[in-house]
C-alpha angles and dihedrals in degrees: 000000000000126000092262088043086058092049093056089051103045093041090047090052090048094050096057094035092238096166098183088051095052086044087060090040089051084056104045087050095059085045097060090041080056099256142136116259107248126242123263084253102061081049097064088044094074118116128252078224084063092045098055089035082057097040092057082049098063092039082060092050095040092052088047090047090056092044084056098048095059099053093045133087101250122199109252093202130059139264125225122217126185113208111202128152102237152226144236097198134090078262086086078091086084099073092047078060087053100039093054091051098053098053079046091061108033119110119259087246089067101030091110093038099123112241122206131195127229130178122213105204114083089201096060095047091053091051093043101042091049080053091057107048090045083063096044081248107160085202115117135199103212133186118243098254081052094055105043085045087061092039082050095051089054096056103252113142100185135059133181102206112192110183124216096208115120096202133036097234126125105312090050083052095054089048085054093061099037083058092044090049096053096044090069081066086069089261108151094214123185130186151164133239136246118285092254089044090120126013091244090068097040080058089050095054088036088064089039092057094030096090082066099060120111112245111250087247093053100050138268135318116211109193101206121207135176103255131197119255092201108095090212100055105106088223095095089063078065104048093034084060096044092055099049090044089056091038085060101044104034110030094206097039113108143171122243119185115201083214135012131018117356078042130201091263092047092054093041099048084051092058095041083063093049114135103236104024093247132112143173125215120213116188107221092193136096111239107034092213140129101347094049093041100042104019107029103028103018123140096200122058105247120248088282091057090244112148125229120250096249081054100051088039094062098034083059084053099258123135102231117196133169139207116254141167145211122253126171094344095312131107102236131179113268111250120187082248081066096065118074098207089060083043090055092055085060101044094049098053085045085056092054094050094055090046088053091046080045090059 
């Protein structure tokens, strides 16, 4: 993030008084001046003088912003961006599958209206932007407050977010502020939820990914997700429900978490006792990449000598099996942004917000 990246940010969090986000800006400041991020302590330490002092600041910027915006040439229509956390793997393939269907399925009116794409997970831009520099490549993973400054900076005023997250949980909140933030530049920002945001739609991706359950006769069916490993984050309502909802419908259909509640050794102690040994996964996840290929299906134990899932199962004597799909001539892990019908959830939500932005 550049200086006038972190302008747009820090004015944006005091405008709207979102403390937590100017805490985080605060941080990421010091970071890019080659500091240490300070302790909670030292921010609670500044003063109610600085506040004010900041706050006039930003009355100043924000009148100088709306002096600008009425000599330059501002864009009429809207800009798209896609919010996703990110990978690092071949798997990246999966958003190339999204982003041709949805050029494939937006009305005519919004076929030229310009999408951007902005990763949520600090730790994979920094991985894949390290990859690409190391191959010359000019291609660059940036952060959503990246992304709406430059759009910003280009004149665009209003924005449709759809966000690829399949359930509500940290990174979505995160996403909620940053918005938040940038609307207190006079943005008009629009977006869409999770997959999972309400239980019509989780229904709605149960019965996209159910053709693929195994039949009770024929074994189990894990459908594997991230997880959270903080307690507070309102996501585990939402894995706790899914789990039960799948529990009721489809006896031998269960929830595993790679990390947090419905844990690794729960999910794994349920398909050691399949009748007959033998289980499905199912990645319900978007991008089918590092944690399906290396912790769930790996075939080596990982640097803490921790076997994958697919290992202990069939060391335990369980024939472990998982869904895939063919793209451009190779057999690849199924991810949920293989499936049209989850595509469709996304696309949909993505549709509403451009005709809000449209009234």
């Amino acid at each position: 993030m550049d200086q006038k990246e972190l302008a747009y940010a820090k004015q944006g969090a005091l405008a709207t008084k979102n403390w937590d986000c100017f805490q985080r800006v605060i941080r990421r400041c010091l970071r890019c001046q080659g500091g240490d991020a300070p302790p909670q302590s030292a921010l609670k330490r500044i003063t109610p003088a600085l506040v004010t002092v900041s706050l006039f600041m930003v009355m100043l910027m924000c009148f100088s912003a709306s002096a600008l915006a009425k000599t330059r040439t501002l864009k009429k229509g809207p800009a798209i961006v896609l919010v996703a956390f990110g990978t690092t793997t071949q798997a990246r393939e999966t958003y190339d599958v999204f982003a041709e269907q949805l050029k494939n399925e937006l009305p005519e009116q919004w076929r030229n209206v310009p999408i951007s794409w902005a990763y949520t997970s600090e730790i994979v831009r920094e991985r894949a932007n390290k990859q690409f520099a190391e191959k010359g490549v000019s291609e660059r993973y940036r952060s959503l407050p990246q992304v709406l400054a430059s759009l910003e900076d280009q004149g665009y005023r209003q924005i449709a977010i759809q966000s690829l997250h399949i359930f509500p949980g940290q990174e979505y909140e995160d996403m909620e502020q940053e918005i938040a933030a940038f609307r207190g530049l006079g943005l008009r920002i629009e977006y869409g939820g999770t997959l999972l945001h309400t239980w019509e739609r989780a229904f709605e991706a149960v019965s996209a990914v159910a053709p693929e359950f195994l039949s009770s006769s024929a074994g189990c069916t894990v459908l594997v997700t991230h997880g959270t490993p903080e307690t507070f984050s309102g996501a585990n309502n939402t894995y706790l429900g899914l789990d039960r909802y799948l529990n009721l419908k489809y006896s031998t259909v269960f929830v595993g978490t790679v990390e947090g509640v419905l844990t690794r050794d729960q999910a794994l102690e349920k398909a050691k006792a399949c009748t007959p040994k033998r289980v499905r996964i199912v990645p319900f996840m978007y991008v089918a990449g590092d944690h399906v290929m290396n912790d769930i299906m790996g075939e080596k134990v990982d640097e803490d000598g921790v076997l994958s899932w697919a290992m202990e199962l069939r060391s335990a004597g369980v024939s472990v099996e998982t869904v895939s799909t063919d793209y451009q001539g190779r057999t690849v892990f199924k991810g949920l942004g293989f499936y049209p019908e989850i595509n469709r959830i996304f696309i949909e939500q993505l549709l509403e917000g451009l005709e809000r932005l449209n009234q």
